[in-house]
BADO-896186 format. One record per residue: residue in three letters; residue number from 1; x, y, z of N, C-alpha, C in turn. Coordinates in nm, 3 decimals. Atoms other than C-alpha are relative to their C-alpha. Layout:
  type  seq      npx      npy      npz     capx     capy     capz      cpx      cpy      cpz
   Ala  NUM        X        Y        Z        X        Y        Z        X        Y        Z
...
//
This chain:
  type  seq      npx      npy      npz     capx     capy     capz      cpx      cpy      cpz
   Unk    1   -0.142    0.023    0.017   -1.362    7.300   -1.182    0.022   -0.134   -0.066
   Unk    2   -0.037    0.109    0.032   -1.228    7.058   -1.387    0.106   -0.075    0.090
   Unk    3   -0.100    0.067   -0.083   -0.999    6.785   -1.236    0.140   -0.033   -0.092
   Unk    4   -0.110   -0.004    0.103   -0.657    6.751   -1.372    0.028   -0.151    0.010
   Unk    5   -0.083    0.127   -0.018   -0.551    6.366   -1.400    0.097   -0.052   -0.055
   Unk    6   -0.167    0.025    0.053   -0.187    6.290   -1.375   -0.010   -0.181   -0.018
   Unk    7   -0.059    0.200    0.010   -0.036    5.935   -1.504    0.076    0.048    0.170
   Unk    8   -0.092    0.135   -0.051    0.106    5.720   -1.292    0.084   -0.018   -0.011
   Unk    9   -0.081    0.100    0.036    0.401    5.626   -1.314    0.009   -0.124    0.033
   Unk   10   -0.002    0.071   -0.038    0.424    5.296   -1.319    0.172   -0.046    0.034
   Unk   11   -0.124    0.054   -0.107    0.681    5.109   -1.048    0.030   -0.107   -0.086
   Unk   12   -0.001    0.130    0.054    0.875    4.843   -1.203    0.040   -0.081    0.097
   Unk   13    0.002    0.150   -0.107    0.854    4.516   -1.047    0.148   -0.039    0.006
   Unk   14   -0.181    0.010    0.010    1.195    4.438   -0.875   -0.021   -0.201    0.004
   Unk   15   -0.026    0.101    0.005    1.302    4.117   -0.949    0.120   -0.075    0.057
   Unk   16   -0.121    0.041   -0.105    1.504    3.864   -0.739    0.074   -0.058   -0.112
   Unk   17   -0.124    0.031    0.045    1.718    3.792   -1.033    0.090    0.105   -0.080
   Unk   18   -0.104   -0.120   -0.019    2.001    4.008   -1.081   -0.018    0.000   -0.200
   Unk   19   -0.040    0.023    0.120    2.060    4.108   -1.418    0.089   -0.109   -0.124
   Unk   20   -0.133    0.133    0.055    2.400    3.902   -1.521   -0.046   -0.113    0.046
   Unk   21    0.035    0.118   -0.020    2.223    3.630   -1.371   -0.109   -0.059   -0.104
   Unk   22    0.096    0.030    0.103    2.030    3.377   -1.572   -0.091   -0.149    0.082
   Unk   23    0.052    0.133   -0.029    1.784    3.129   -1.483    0.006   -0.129   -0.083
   Unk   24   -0.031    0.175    0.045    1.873    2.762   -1.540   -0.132   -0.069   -0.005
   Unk   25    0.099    0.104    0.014    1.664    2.514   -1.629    0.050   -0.106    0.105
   Unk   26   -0.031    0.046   -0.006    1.639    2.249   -1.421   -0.043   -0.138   -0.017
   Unk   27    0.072    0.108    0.039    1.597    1.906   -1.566   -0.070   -0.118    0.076
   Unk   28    0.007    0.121   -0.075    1.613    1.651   -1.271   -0.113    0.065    0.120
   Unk   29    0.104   -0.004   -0.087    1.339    1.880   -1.095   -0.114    0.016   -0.032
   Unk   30    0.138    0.030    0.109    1.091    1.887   -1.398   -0.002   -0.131   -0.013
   Unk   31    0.022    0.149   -0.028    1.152    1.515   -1.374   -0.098   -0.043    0.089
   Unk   32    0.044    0.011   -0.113    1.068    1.467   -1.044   -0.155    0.066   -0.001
   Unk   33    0.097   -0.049   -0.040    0.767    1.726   -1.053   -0.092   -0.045   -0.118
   Unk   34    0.055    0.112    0.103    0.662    1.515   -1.393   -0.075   -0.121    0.114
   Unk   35    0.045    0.148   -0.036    0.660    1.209   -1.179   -0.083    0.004    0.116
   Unk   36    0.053    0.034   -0.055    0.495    1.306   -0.889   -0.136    0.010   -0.049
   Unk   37    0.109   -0.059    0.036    0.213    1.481   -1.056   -0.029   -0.204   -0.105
   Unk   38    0.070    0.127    0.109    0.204    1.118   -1.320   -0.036   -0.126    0.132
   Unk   39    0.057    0.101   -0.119    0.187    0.923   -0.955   -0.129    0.044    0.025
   Unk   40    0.143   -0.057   -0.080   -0.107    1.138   -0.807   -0.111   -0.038   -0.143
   Unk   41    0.116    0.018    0.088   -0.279    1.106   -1.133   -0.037   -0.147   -0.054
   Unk   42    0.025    0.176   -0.004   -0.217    0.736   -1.207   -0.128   -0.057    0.086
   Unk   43    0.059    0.015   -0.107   -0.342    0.679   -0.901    0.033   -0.199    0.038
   Unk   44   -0.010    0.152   -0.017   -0.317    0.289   -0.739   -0.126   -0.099   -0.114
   Unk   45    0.114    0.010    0.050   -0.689    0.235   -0.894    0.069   -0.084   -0.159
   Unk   46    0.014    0.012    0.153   -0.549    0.214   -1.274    0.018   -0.164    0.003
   Unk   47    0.023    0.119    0.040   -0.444   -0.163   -1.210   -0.141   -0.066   -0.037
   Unk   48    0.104    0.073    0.011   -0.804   -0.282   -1.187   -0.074    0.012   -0.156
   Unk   49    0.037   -0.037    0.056   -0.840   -0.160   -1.507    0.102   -0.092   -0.161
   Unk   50   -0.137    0.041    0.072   -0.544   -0.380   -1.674   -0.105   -0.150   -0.043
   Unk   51    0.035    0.176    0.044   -0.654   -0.658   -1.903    0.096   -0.117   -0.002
   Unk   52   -0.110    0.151   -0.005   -0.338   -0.921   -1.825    0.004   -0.060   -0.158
   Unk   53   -0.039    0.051    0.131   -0.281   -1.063   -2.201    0.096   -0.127    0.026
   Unk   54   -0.069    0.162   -0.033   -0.125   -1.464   -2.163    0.148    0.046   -0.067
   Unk   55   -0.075    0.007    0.059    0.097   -1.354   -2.404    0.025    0.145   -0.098
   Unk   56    0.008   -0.159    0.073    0.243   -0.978   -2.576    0.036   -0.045   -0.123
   Unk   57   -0.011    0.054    0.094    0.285   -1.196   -2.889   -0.185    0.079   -0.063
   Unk   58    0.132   -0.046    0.076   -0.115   -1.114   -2.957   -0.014    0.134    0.081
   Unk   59    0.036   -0.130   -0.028   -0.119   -0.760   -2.804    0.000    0.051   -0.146
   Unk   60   -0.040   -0.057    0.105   -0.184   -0.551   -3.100   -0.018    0.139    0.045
   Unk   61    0.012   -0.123   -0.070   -0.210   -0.237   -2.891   -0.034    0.036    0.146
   Unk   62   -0.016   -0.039   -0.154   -0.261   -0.025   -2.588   -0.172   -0.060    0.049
   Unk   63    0.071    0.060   -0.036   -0.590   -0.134   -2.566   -0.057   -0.169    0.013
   Unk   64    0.022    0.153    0.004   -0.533   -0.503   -2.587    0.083    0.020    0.213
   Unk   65   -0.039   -0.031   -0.123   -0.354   -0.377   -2.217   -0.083   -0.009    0.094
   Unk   66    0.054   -0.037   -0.054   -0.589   -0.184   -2.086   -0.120    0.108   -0.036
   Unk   67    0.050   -0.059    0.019   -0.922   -0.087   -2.054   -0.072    0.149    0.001
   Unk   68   -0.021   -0.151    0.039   -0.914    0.272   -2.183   -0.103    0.110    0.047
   Unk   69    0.127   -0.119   -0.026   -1.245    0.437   -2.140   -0.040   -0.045    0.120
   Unk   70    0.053   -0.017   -0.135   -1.309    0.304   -1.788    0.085    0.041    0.075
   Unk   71   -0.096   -0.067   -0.089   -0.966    0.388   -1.691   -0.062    0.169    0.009
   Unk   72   -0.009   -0.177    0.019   -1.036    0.769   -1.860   -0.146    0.017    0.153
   Unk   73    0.113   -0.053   -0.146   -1.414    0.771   -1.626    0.047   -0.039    0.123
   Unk   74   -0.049    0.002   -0.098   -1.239    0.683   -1.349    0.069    0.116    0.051
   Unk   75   -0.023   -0.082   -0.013   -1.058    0.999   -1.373   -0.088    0.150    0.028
   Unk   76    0.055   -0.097   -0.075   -1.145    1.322   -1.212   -0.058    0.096   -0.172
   Unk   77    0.036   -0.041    0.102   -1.375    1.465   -1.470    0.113    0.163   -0.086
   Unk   78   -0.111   -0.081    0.025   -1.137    1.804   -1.484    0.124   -0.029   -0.051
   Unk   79   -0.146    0.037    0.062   -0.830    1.601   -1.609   -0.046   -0.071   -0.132
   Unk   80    0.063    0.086    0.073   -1.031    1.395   -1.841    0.106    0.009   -0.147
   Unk   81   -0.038   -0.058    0.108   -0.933    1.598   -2.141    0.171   -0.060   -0.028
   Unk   82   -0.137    0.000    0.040   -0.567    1.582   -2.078    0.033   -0.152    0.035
   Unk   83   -0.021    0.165    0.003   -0.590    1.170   -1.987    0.006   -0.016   -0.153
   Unk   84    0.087    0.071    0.166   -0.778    1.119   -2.333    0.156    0.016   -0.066
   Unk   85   -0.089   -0.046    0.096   -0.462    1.271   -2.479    0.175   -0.072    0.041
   Unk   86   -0.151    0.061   -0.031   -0.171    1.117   -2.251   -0.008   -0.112   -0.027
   Unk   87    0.022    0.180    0.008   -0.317    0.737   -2.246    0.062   -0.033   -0.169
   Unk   88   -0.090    0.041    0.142   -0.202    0.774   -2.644    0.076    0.038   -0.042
   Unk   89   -0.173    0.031    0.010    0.157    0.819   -2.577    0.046   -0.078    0.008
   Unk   90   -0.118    0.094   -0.056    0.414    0.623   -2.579    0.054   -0.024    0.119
   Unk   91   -0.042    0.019   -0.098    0.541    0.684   -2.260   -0.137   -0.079    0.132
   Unk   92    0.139    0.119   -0.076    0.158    0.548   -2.108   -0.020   -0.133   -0.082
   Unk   93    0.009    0.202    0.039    0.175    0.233   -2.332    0.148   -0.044    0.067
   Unk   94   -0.118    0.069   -0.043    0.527    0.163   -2.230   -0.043    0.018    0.183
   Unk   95    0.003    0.036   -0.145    0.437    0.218   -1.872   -0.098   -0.121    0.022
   Unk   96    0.108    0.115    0.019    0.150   -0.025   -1.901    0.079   -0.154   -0.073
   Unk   97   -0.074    0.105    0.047    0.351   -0.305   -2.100    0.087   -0.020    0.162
   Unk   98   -0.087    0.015   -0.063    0.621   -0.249   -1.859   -0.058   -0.077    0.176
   Unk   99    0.052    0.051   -0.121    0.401   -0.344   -1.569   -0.059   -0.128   -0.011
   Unk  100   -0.001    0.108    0.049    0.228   -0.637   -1.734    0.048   -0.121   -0.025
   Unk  101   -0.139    0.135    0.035    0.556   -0.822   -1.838    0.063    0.042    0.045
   Unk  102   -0.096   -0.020   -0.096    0.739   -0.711   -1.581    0.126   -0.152    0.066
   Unk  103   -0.144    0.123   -0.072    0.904   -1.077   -1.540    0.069    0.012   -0.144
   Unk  104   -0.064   -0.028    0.104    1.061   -0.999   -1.905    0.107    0.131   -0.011
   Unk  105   -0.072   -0.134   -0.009    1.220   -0.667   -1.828    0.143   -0.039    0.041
   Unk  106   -0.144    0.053   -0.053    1.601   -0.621   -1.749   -0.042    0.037    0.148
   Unk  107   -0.032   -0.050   -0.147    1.668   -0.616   -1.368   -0.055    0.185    0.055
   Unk  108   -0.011   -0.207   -0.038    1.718   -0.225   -1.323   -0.156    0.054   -0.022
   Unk  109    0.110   -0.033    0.078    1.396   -0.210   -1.557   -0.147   -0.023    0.149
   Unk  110    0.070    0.045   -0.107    1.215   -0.417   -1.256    0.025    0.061    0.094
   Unk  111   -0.012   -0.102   -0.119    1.362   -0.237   -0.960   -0.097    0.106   -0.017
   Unk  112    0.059   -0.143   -0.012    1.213    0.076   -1.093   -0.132   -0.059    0.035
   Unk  113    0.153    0.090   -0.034    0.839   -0.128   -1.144    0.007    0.043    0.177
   Unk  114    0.056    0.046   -0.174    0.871   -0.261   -0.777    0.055    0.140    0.097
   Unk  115   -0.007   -0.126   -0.117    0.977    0.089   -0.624   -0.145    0.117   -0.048
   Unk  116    0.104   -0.074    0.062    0.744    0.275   -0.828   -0.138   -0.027    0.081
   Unk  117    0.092    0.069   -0.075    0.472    0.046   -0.665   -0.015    0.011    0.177
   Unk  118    0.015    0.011   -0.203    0.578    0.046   -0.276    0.034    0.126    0.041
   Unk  119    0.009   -0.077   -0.048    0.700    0.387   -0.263   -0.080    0.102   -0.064
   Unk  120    0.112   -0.081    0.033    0.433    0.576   -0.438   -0.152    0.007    0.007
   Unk  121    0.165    0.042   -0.033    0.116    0.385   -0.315   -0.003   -0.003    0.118
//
């Protein structure tokens, strides 16, 4: 005897959003889940890794900051890849300046620094 094999129908997956509904973006919680994930990965560690400069008159870059390739091996070999690639943004040289010459910053600029520091370490 042969066997007869029926399809399937396949079930469609119910979804908890209604049709007329739309999912929002939301910006201030991709922020937030930005920053904790750039705390955990920072880590406290990266200062020891900061070259102090007398003066940001002779900085001529992110590595006049900080040293780059012991920060990256310091990192969890699995992120490595995606360090190599954030450390040469803008937003990781300006965090690095910003900590450096932190007595040059405006006020507000410093608050953030010194909260950044006591409530994320």
């Amino acid at each position: 005897k042969k066997k007869k094999y029926q399809k399937k129908k396949k079930k469609k997956k119910k979804n908890n959003v209604k049709d007329d509904q739309q999912v929002q973006f939301n910006a201030f919680a991709c922020r937030v889940s930005f920053w904790n994930f750039f705390v955990c990965g920072v880590g406290i560690d990266y200062r020891k890794h900061l070259l102090h400069p007398s003066n940001i008159a002779q900085v001529q870059g992110i590595n006049d900051l900080i040293r780059i390739d012991d920060f990256l091996k310091s990192r969890a070999k699995a992120h490595r890849k995606f360090w190599h690639a954030f450390v040469q943004t803008q937003a990781f040289e300006k965090f690095i300046e910003d900590i450096l010459f932190e007595n040059s910053l405006p006020d507000a600029r410093k608050y953030q620094i010194q909260w950044f520091h006591k409530f994320c370490f």
